[in-house]
C-alpha positions as CSV (number, residue, x, y, z in Angstrom):
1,X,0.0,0.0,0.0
2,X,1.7,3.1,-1.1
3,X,1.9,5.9,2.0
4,X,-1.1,8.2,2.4
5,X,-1.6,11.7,2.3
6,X,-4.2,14.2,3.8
7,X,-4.5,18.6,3.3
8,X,-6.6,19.6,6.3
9,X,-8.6,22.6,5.6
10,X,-8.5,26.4,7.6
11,X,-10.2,24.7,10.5
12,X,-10.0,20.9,11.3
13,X,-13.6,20.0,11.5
14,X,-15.6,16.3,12.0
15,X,-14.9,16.3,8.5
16,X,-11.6,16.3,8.9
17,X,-11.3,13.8,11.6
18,X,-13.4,11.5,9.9
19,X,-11.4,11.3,6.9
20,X,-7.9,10.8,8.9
21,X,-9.9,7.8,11.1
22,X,-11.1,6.5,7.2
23,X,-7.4,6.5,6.5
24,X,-5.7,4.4,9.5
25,X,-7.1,0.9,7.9
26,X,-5.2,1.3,4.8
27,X,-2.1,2.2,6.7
28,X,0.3,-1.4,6.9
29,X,3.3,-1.4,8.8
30,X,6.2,0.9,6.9
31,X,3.6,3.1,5.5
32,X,3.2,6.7,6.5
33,X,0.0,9.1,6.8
34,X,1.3,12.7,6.3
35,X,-1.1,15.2,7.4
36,X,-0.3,18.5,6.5
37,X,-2.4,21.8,7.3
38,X,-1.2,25.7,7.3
39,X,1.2,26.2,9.9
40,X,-0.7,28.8,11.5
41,X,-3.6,26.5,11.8
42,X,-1.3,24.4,13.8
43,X,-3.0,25.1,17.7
44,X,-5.8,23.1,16.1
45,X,-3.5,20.0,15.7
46,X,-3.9,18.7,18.8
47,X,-7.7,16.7,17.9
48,X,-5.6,14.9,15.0
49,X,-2.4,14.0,17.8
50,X,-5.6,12.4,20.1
51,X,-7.1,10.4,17.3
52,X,-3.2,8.8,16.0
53,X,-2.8,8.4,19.7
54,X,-5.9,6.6,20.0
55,X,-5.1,4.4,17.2
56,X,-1.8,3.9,18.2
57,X,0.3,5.3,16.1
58,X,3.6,7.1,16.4
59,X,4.2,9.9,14.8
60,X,6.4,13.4,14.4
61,X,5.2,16.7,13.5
62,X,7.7,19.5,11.8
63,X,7.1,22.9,9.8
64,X,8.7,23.5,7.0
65,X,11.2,25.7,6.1
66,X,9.0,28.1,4.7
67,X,7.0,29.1,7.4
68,X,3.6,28.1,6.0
69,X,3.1,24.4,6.5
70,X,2.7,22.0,9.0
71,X,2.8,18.3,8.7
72,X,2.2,15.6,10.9
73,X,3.8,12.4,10.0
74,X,2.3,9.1,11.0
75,X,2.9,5.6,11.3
76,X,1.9,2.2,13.0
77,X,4.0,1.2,15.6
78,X,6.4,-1.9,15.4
């Protein structure tokens, strides 16, 4: 399964959360979920950190260089 990738919108909504919970079942081990909103959306991050801690994921979250973007990077746990 190749890795998965998600854009959250200005606001992470039920939507949102909904779509990331879709995602988790088609993550196998080695695959990642990337999650990446606008960095000053960031705050809002922490209902997406609760549902891949739920799941039980591990996962790392970084800006980029640039300033605008935020990613959360996510994957099952060995």
């Amino acid at each position: 399964m190749p890795d998965i990738s998600l854009r959250m919108g200005t606001a992470v909504t039920s939507s949102d959360l909904a779509r990331v919970r879709d995602a988790l079942p088609r993550l196998d081990r080695g695959d990642h979920l990337t999650i990446t909103m606008e960095a000053a959306d960031a705050h809002q991050a922490d209902l997406l950190l609760e549902l891949l801690d739920d799941h039980g994921l591990d996962y790392q979250s970084r800006g980029d260089s640039d300033g605008r973007t935020y990613h959360i990077i996510a994957r099952r746990q060995e």
